[in-house]
C-alpha positions as CSV (number, residue, x, y, z in Angstrom):
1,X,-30.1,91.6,146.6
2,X,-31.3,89.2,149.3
3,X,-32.7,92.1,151.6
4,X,-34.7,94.1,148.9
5,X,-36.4,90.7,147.9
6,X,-36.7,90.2,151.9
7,X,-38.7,93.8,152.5
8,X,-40.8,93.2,149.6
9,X,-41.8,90.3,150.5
10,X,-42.3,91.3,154.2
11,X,-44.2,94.2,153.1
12,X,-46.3,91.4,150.8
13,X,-46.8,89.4,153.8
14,X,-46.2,91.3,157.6
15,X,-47.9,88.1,159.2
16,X,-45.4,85.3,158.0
17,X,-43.0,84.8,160.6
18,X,-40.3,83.1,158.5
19,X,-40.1,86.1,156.1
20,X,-39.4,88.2,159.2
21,X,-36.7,85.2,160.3
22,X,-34.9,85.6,157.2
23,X,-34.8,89.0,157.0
24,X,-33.3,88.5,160.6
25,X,-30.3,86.3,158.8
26,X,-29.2,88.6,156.3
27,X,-28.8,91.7,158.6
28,X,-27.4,88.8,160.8
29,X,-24.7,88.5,158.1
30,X,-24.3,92.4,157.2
31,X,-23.9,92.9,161.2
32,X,-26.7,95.2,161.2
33,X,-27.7,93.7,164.9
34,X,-30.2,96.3,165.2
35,X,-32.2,95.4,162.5
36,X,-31.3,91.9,162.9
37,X,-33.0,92.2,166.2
38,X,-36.1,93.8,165.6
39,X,-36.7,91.6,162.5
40,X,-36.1,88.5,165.1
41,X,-38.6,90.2,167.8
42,X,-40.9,90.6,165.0
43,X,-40.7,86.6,164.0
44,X,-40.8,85.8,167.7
45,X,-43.9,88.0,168.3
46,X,-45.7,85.6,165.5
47,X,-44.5,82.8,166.3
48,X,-43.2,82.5,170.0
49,X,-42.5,78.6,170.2
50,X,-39.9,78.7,166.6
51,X,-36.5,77.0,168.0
52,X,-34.2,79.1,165.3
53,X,-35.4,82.2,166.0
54,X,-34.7,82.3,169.6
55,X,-31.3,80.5,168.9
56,X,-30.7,83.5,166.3
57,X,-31.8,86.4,168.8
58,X,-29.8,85.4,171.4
59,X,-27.0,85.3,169.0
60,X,-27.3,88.5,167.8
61,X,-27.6,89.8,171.3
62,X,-24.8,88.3,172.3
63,X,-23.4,90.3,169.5
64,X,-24.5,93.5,170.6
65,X,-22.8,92.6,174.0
66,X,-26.2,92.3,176.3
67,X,-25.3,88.9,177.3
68,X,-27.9,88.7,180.4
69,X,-31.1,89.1,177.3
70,X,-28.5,85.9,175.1
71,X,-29.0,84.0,177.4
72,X,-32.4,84.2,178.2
73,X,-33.3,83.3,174.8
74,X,-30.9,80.7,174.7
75,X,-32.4,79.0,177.7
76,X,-35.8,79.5,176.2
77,X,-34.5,77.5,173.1
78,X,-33.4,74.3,175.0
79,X,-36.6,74.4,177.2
80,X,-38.4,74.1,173.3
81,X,-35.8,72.0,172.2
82,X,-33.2,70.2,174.9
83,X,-30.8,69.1,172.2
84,X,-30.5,71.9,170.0
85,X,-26.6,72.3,169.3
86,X,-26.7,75.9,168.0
87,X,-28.2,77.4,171.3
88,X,-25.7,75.0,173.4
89,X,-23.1,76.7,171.2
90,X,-24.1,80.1,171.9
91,X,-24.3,79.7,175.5
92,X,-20.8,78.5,175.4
C-alpha cells in the first residue's frame, strides 16, 4: 500500500521534503492526524517556505480541533501565496 511505499522511501531519503509531504496525505486520508502531523512538521522543518504543506497542516489541525495553531498556518500560507484557494477554504 501507499504508506509502506511512503516509509520506505522516507527511510531511503529522511532529507526530501516532499516524501515527508506525502506521507502527510495518506495519514491525511486514513485520519491518522497524529501522524499526519508530525509527517507535515517534518516537511515543514525542510522546507519552511512549501505553500501545500502549510495549507495541509493547518488542515489537519483543524481536524484535531486546535484551531488557534490552523490558522496560524493558514495565515502563513497566504503571506507565501495571497491567492491560494485551499488555505482561503480552510480558514472558512
Amino acid at each position: 500500500d501507499s504508506e509502506r511505499v511512503l516509509i520506505k522511501a522516507a527511510a531511503q531519503k529522511p532529507a526530501d521534503p516532499r516524501v515527508h509531504q506525502a506521507l502527510g496525505a495518506v495519514y491525511e486520508g486514513l485520519k491518522d492526524y497524529d501522524k499526519a502531523e508530525l509527517s507535515f512538521r517534518r516537511a515543514l522543518d525542510m522546507d519552511p517556505k512549501d505553500v501545500n504543506t502549510h495549507v495541509n497542516l493547518g488542515a489537519v489541525l483543524l481536524s484535531k480541533r486546535n484551531q488557534a495553531a490552523a490558522v496560524d498556518f493558514e495565515r502563513q500560507a497566504l503571506k507565501l501565496d495571497p491567492q491560494n484557494a485551499r488555505a482561503y477554504t480552510v480558514l472558512g
